[in-house]
Structures are given as structure tokens and as C-alpha cells.
C-alpha positions in Angstrom: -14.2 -7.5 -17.7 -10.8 -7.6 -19.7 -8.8 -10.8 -18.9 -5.6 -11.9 -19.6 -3.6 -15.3 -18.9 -0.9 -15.8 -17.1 1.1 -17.8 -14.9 1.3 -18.5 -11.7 4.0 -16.0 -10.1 1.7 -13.6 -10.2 -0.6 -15.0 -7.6 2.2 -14.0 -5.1 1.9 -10.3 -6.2 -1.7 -10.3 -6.5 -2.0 -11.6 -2.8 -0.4 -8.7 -1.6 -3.9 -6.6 -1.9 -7.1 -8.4 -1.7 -10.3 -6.6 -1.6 -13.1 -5.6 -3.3 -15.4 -3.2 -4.9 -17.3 -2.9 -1.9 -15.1 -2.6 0.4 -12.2 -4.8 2.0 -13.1 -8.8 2.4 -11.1 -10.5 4.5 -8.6 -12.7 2.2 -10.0 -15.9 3.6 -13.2 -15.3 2.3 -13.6 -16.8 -1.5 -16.1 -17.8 -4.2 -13.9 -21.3 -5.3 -10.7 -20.4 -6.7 -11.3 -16.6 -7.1 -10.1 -13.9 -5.2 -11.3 -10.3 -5.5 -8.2 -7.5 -5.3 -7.6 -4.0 -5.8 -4.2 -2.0 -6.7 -3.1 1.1 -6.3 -0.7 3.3 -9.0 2.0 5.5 -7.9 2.7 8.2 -10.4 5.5 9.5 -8.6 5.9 13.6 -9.8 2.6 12.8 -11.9 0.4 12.6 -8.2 -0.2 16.1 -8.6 -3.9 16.9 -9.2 -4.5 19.1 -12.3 -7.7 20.6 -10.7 -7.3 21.0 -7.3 -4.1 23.1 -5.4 -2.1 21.0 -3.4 -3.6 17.8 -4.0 -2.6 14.5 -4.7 -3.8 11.7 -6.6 -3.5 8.3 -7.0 -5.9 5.5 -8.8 -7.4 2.4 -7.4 -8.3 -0.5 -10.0 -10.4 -3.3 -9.4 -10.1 -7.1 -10.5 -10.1 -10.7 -9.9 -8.1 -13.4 -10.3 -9.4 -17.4 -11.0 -7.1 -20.2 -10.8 -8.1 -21.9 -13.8 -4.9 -25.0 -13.4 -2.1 -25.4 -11.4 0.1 -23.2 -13.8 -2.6 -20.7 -15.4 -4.3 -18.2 -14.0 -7.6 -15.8 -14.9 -6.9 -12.0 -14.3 -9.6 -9.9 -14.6 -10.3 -6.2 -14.3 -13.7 -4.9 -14.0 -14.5 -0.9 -15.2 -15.1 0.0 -11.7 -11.3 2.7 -10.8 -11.9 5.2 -8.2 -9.3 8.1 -7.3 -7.9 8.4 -4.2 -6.4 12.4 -3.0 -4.4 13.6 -0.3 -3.0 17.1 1.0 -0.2 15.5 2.3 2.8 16.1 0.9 7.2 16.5 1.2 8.9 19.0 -0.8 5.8 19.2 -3.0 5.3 15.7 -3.7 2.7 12.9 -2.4 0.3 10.6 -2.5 3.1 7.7 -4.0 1.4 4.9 -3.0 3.0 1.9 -2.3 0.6 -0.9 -2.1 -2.8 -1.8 -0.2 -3.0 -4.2 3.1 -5.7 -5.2 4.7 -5.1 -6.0 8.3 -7.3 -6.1 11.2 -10.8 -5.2 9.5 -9.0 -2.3 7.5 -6.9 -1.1 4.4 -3.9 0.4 4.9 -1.6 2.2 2.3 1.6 3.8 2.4 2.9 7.0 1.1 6.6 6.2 0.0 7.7 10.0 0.1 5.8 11.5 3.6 6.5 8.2 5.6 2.8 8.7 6.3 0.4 5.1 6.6 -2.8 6.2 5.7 -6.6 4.1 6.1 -8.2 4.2 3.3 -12.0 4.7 4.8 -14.8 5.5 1.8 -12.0 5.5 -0.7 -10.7 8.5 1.2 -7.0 8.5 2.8 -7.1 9.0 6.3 -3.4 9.6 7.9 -2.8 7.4 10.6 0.9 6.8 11.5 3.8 9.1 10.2 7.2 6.9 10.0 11.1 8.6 10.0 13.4 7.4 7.7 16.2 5.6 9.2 15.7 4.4 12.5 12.9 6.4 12.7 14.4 9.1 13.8 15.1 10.9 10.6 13.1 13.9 9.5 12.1 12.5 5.7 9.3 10.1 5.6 10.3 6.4 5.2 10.6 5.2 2.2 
């Protein structure tokens, strides 16, 4: 694993997404002070896949974070990344992932140009809810 120092702001962004390689933990469960976590890229115009039509891509990384004091902490990322691909898509653009939440037993991410939540089952994006912009009533995806 690479690992870098750093403080401890970045425990409140690396809350925001914790699972693991085997699939989403809940973010109560720990070994001490270490938390397993996973983020998620958003290449914007870049999602597009190379090799497949009308697909979309985004990567999923996989790390860890010890507290190693009150003001330091461990981040680690292990060589386990996966891609992630939709066919979802708004005026040619998609899969611009937001972030990863786990909630309820499942991961959730959201595509910041269709509006569309997907769950992310067997690293595959699974559409679930489609949200309107505005009040919801719009017809672009929320962003």
C-alpha cells in the first residue's frame, strides 16, 4: 500500500464513503482506529469509454485510513481499482459520479448530470431513482 500523512480534516471527507474491497461494511464496524473506504472519480467529458459505444466509465479506488494521534492520520491505498460503466447518459455525457453512500445495507452513487441514483451491486451500477432538477420537476437530471 502507498501511504501518505496528513491531518485530520480529511477524516471528515474520508467518512463520507466507507467500505471495502469486499464489499460495503457498515461504518461502525472497525479494526481499532482504522476504517476501510472507497472513492469514486468523476471525469466529467472524460467518462466516455474508449472501447465500448455509449458507455461510461468511472473508477473506484480502495484505501484505509489509521488514526495514528489526535492530529495525524495514516491514508493508505491498496492496488485493488475496479471500473465502474453505465449506458446512462444526458446529451452524451454520464457516468459523473458524485460520491459513494452506504445506507441501509447498500451503496448508493449519484450521477451529477442524469439526476439518476444508481446501487452499485457487484461493482455494477444499477439505476434506481431518477431526480429533476429544480423542484424536481425539471427535465435535466439534478445536479
Amino acid at each position: 500500500m502507498a501511504s501518505v500523512k496528513v491531518g485530520c480534516l480529511l477524516l471528515i471527507f474520508i467518512g463520507l464513503s466507507t467500505l471495502s474491497a469486499g464489499g460495503p461494511v457498515n461504518p461502525q464496524q472497525r479494526s481499532g482506529e482504522e476504517y476501510g473506504f472507497e472513492i469514486v472519480a468523476d471525469f466529467d467529458k472524460r467518462a466516455v469509454s474508449e472501447d465500448k459505444k455509449n458507455t461510461y466509465v468511472s473508477s473506484i479506488r480502495i484505501g484505509s485510513v489509521q488514526k495514528i494521534s489526535d492530529s495525524q492520520l495514516d491514508i493508505s491505498f491498496t492496488n485493488e481499482n475496479y471500473d465502474i460503466t453505465t449506458r446512462f447518459s444526458y446529451k452524451g455525457r454520464g457516468s459523473e459520479l458524485s460520491e459513494l453512500i452506504f445506507f441501509n445495507g447498500k451503496t448508493y452513487t449519484f450521477d451529477d448530470k442524469t439526476g439518476i441514483i444508481f446501487d452499485l451491486v457487484n461493482n455494477e451500477l444499477v439505476p434506481w431513482v431518477i431526480l429533476g432538477d429544480g423542484y424536481g420537476n425539471e427535465t435535466n437530471g439534478f445536479k
